[in-house]
VOGU-3710 file (C-alpha; in Angstrom, 3 decimals, decimal comma):
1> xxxxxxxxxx> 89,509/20,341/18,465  87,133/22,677/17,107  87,423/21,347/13,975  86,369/17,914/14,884  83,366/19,976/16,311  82,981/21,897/13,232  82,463/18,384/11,560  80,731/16,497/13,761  78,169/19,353/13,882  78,372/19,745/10,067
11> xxxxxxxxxx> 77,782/16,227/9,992  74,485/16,384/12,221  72,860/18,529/10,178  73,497/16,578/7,249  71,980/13,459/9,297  69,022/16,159/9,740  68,599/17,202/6,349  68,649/13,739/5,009  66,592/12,268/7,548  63,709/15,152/6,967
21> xxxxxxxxxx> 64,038/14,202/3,007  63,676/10,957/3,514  60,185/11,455/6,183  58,713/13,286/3,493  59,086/10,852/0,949  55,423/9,212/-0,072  55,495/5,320/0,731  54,899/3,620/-2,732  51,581/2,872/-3,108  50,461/-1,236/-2,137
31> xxxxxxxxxx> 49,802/-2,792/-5,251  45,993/-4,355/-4,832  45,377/-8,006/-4,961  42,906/-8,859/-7,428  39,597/-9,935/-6,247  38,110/-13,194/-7,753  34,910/-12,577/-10,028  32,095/-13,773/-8,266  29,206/-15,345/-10,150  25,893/-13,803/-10,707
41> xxxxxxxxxx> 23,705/-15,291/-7,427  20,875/-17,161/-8,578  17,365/-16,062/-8,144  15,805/-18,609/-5,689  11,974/-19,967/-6,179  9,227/-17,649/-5,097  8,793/-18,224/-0,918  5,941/-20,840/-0,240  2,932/-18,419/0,696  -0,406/-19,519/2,686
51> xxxxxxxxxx> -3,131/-19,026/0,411  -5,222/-21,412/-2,050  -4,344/-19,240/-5,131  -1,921/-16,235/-5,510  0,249/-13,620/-8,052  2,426/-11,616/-7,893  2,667/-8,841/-10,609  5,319/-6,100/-11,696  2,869/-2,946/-11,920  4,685/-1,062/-14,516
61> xxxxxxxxxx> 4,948/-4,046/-16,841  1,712/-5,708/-15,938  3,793/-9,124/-16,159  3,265/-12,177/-13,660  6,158/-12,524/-11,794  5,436/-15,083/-9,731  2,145/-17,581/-8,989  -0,095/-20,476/-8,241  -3,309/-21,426/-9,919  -3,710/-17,758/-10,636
71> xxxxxxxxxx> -6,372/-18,979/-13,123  -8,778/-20,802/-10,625  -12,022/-19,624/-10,166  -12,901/-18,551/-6,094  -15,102/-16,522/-4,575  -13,989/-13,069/-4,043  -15,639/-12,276/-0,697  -15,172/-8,163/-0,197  -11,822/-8,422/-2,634  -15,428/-7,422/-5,154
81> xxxxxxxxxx> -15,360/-3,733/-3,898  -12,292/-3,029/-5,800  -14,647/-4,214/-8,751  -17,092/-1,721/-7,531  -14,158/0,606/-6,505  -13,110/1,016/-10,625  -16,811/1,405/-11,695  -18,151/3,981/-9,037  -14,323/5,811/-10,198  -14,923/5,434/-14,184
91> xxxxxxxxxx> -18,942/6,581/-13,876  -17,655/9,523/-11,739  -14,513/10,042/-14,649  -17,202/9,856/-17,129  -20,031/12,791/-15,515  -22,636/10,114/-14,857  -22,396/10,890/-10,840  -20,192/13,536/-8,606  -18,414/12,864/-5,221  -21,077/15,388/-3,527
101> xxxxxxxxxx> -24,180/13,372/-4,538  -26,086/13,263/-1,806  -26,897/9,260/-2,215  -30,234/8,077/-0,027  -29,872/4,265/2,162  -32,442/2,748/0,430  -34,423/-0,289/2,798  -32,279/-2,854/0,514  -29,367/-1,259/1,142  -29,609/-0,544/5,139
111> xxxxxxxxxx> -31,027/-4,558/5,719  -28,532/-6,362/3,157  -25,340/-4,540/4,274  -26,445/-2,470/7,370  -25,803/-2,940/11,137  -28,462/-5,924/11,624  -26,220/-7,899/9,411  -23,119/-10,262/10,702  -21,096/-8,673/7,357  -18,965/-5,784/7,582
121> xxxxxxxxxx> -20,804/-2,805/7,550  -20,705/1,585/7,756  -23,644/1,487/10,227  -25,568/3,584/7,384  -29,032/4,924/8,607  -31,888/4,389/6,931  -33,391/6,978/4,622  -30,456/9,266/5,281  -28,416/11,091/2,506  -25,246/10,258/2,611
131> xxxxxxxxxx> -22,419/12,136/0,157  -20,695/10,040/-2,761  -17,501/10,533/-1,149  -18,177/9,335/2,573  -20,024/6,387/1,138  -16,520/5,913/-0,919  -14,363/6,420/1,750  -16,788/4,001/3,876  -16,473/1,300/0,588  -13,083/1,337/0,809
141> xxxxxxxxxx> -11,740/1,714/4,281  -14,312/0,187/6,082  -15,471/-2,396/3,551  -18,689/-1,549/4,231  -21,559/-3,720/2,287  -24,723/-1,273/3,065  -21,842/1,840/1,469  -21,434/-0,967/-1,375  -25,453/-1,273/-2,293  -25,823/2,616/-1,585
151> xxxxxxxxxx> -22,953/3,139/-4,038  -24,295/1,028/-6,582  -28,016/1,571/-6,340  -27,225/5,145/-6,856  -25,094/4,431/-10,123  -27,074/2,358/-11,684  -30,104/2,739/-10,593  -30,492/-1,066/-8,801  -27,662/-3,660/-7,381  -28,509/-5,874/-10,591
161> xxxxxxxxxx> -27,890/-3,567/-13,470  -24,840/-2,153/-11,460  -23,210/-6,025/-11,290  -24,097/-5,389/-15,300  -21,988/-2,502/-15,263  -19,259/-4,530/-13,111  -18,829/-7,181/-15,927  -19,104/-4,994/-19,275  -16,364/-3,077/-17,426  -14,162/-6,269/-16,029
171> xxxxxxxxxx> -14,314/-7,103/-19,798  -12,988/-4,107/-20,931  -10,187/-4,807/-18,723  -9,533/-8,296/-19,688  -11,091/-10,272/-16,704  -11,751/-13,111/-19,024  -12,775/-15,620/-15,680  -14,831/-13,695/-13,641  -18,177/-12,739/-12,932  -20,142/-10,309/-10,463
181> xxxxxxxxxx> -23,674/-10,700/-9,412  -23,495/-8,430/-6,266  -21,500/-4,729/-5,056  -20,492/-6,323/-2,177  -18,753/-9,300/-2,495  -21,548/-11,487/-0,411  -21,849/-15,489/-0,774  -24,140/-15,921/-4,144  -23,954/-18,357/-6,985  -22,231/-17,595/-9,865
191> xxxxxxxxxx> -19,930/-14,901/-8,305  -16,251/-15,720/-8,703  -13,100/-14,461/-9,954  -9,338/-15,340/-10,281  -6,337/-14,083/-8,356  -5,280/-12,960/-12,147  -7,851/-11,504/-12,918  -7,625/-9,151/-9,865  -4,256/-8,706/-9,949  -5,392/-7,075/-13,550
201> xxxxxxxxxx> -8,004/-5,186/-11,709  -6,211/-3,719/-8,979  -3,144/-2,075/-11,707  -5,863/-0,647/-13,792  -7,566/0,843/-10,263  -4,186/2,033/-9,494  -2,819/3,869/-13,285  -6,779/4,791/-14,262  -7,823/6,326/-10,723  -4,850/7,034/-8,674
211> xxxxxxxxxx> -6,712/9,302/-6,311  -9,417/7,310/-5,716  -6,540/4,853/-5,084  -5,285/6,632/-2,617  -7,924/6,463/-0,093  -6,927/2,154/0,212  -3,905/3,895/2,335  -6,106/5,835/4,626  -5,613/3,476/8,189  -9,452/4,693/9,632
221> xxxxxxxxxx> -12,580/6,142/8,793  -15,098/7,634/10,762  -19,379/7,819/10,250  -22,488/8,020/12,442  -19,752/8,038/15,638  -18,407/5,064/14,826  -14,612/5,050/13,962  -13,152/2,040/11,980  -9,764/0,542/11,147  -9,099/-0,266/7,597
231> xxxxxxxxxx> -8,104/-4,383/7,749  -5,582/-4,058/6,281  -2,477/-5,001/8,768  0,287/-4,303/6,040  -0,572/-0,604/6,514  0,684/-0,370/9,939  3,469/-2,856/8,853  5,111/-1,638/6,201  5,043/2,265/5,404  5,544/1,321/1,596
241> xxxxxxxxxx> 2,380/-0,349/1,402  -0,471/1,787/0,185  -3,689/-0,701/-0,978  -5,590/-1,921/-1,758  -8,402/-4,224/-0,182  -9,317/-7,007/1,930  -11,981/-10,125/2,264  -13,112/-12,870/4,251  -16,060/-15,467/4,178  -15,929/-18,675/5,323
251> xxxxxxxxxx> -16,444/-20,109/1,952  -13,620/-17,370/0,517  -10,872/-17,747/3,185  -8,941/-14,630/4,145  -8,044/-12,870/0,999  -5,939/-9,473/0,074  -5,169/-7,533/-2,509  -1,678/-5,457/-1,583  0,166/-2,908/-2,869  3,680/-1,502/-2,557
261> xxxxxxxxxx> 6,060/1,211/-3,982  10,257/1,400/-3,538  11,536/4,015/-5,513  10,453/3,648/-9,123  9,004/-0,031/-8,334  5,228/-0,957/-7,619  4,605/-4,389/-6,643  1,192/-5,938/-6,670  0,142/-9,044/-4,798  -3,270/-10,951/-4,682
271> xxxxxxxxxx> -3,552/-13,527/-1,937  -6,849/-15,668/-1,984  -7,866/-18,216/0,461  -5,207/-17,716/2,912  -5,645/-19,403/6,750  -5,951/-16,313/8,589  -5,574/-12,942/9,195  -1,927/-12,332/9,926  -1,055/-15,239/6,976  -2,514/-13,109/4,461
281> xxxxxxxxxx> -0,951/-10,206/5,420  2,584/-12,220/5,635  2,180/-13,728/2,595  1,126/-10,733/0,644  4,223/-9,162/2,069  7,001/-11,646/1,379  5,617/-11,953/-2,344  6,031/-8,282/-2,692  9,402/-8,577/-1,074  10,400/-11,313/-3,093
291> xxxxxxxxxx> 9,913/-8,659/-6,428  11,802/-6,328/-4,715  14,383/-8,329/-4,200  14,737/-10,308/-7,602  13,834/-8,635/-9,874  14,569/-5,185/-12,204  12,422/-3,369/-14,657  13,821/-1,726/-17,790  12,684/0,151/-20,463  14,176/-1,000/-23,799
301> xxxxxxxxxx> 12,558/0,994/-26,216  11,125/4,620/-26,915  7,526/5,624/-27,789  7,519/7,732/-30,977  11,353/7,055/-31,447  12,090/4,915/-34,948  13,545/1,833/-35,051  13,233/1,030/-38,178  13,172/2,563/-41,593  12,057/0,021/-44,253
311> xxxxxxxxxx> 11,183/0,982/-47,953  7,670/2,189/-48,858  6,055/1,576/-52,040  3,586/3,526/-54,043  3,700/6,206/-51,423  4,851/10,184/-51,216  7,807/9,138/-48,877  10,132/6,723/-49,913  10,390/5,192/-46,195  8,188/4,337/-43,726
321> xxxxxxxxxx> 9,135/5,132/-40,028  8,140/2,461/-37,560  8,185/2,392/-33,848  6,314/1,603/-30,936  3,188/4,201/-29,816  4,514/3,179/-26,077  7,826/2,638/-23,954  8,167/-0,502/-23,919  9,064/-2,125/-20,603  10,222/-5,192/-19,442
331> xxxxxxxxxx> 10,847/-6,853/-16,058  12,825/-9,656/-15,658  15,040/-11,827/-13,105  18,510/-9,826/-12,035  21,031/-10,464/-13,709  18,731/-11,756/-17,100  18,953/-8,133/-19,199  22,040/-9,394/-21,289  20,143/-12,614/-22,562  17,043/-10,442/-23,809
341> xxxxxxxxxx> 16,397/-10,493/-27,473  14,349/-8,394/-29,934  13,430/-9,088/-33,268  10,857/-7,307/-35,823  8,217/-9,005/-37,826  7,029/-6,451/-40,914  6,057/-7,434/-44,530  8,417/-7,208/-46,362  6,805/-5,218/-49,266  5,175/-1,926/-47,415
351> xxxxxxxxxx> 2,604/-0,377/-50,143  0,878/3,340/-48,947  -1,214/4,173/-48,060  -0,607/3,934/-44,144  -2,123/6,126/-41,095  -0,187/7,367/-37,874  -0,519/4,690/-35,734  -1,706/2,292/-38,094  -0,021/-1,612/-37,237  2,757/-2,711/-39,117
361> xxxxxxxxxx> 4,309/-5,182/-37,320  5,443/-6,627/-34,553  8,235/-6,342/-32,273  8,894/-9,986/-30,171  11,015/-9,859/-27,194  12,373/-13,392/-25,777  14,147/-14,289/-23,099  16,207/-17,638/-23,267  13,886/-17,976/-26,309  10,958/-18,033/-24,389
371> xxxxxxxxxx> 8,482/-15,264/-25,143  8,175/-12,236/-22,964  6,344/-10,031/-24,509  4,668/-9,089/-28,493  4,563/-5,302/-28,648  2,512/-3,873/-32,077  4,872/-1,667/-34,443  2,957/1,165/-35,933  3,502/3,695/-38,565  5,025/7,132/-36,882
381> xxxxxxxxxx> 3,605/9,420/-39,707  0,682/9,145/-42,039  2,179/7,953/-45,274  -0,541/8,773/-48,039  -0,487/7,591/-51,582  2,009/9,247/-54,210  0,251/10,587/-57,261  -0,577/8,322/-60,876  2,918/7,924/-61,897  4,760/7,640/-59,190
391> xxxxxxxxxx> 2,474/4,526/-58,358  2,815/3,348/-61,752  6,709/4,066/-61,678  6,899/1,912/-58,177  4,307/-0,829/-59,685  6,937/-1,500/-63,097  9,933/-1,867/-59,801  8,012/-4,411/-57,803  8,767/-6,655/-60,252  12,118/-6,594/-59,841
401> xxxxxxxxx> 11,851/-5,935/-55,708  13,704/-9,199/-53,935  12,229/-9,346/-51,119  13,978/-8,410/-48,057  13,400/-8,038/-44,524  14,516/-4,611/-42,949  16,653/-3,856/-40,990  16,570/-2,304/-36,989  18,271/0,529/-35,721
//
């Protein structure tokens, strides 16, 4: 008997041991079901936006993402103080006139922008001084037409030769359909612009003055006791939003110029002629949105970095190193880097002498063979002459030179 107890006991602790090893085993892992590649989701049309003419542009590419007639000529209503924004900025950049100026409201200024008028106003008094800076601040925030005439009066000496000043710089800039006559932005003849051409505008505002930028985000501004919002709605709507200017005139519409930064993105969108109010805020918004949302910005080639070697003749060097003097950067629909192509247009027979920077060639990038942008190639190093003979040595070889394109790195 107590060996059948012996056993059955010996037994149990067997059952034990085993059943212990056999808890502690790991279950074998499940093996996973392969998921089904899903295509690349299309990028839908741009969203159908109240306003007469519109664009949307990538800021760090300056490319036109989106539009409609961006190229038709409107009246800019106050959309013109950004205009007067850049110059007021650049004469300030340049020494002609400081922020602490103390600017006087001339008679012009106080009865063709001041409180008498129906226009938007700073409630300027006459024959006070006024700092630069408050009568920016008042341009900007409170799109104030007697700041406006102050501002350029005091730049340029009269309204006239200031909307001078306005169109030698819009030039500059490439605002190839517009024209200023006024600081303000009031009804006159011959005072338009395109939502293109402000679109170009507003990004050179933004990378050329970023701190005078910076006061387009400022929600209220306060002078003579009288505190204003800045009319912008996006501002309150959207804490990415940081500029940049409103207008309105019956003739103009409701019109905006917005602004917005995610992470490394800036989107830039020009509404003109829009309904109302709240449509040109909306619209603004779901343009920038719709950049967001669709579309990437890369950078596909290095300033100062070589890419491409080709022979040099009749020079010290042998080679010529050619690149690009920026990064080039281009923004296109997700999903569309793969299809992006490059390809490099340089003479085939390179003869010294060539300067740093000097053009070479240039680089085309396509897309679906459609052209996205021409970027200049330049020489990376000055690349003088070689002496007598070793131009007469490389003069008796370029007869027997085939002639070749080079090739990229």
């Amino acid at each position: 008997m107590k060996l059948i107890r012996r056993t059955l006991s010996s037994l149990a602790v067997a059952a034990l041991v085993v059943g212990s090893a056999f808890a502690q085993q790991t279950p074998p892992k499940p093996v996973p079901v392969p998921r089904p590649v899903m295509p690349e989701a299309p990028v839908p049309p741009p969203p159908d936006v109240d306003g007469k003419t519109w664009v949307l542009m990538d800021y760090a590419t300056g490319q036109v993402l989106a539009s409609k007639d961006p190229d038709l000529r409107v009246e800019p209503a106050s959309i013109t103080k950004i205009m007067t924004d850049y110059v007021v900025s650049a004469e300030i950049a340049n020494g002609k006139i400081k922020m602490t100026d103390p600017v006087t409201i001339s008679e012009n200024a106080w009865r063709g922008g001041g409180a008498a008028t129906d226009g938007s106003t700073s409630f300027l008094k006459l024959d006070s001084q006024v700092p630069l800076k408050d009568l920016l601040y008042g341009l900007i925030i409170q799109s104030g037409n007697d700041a406006a005439i102050a501002l350029a009066e005091h730049t340029a000496g009269s309204e006239p030769a200031f909307a001078n000043l306005m169109n030698a710089y819009a030039k500059q800039l490439g605002m190839t359909n517009s024209n200023f006559e006024n600081a303000s932005g009031y009804p006159i003849a011959n005072h338009y612009t395109t939502a293109r051409d402000i679109a170009l505008l507003s990004r050179a505002l933004i990378h050329d003055f970023p701190e005078d930028y910076a006061i387009s985000a400022i929600k209220d501004f306060e002078w003579n006791g009288i505190k204003q919002h800045n009319r912008n709605l996006l501002l309150w709507r959207d804490n990415t939003v940081d500029g940049i200017k409103t207008g309105h005139t019956a003739a103009a519409g409701y019109c905006l110029a917005a602004s917005a930064k995610q992470g490394d993105s800036r989107m830039i969108a020009i509404v003109m002629g829009a309904s109302n109010e709240k449509a040109r805020a909306d619209a603004a918004l779901a343009l920038m949105n719709y950049g967001f949302r669709f579309y990437e910005t890369h950078k596909l080639y290095d300033a100062g970095k070589a890419q491409a070697s080709p022979r040099l003749w009749k020079g010290q060097a042998n080679q010529l190193p050619i690149g690009v003097s920026n990064d080039v950067l281009v923004t296109v629909k997700r999903g569309d880097y793969d299809k992006l192509k490059a390809a490099m247009d340089i003479p085939a027979t390179l003869v010294a002498p060539f300067t740093k920077g000097q053009q070479v060639g240039t680089l085309h990038i396509t897309l679906d063979g459609q052209p996205v942008q021409n970027v200049p190639l330049v020489a990376l190093a000055d690349a003088p002459q070689a002496g007598f003979f070793g131009r007469l040595w490389d003069s008796i070889m370029l007869w027997f030179h085939s002639d070749k394109k080079p090739d990229a790195k």
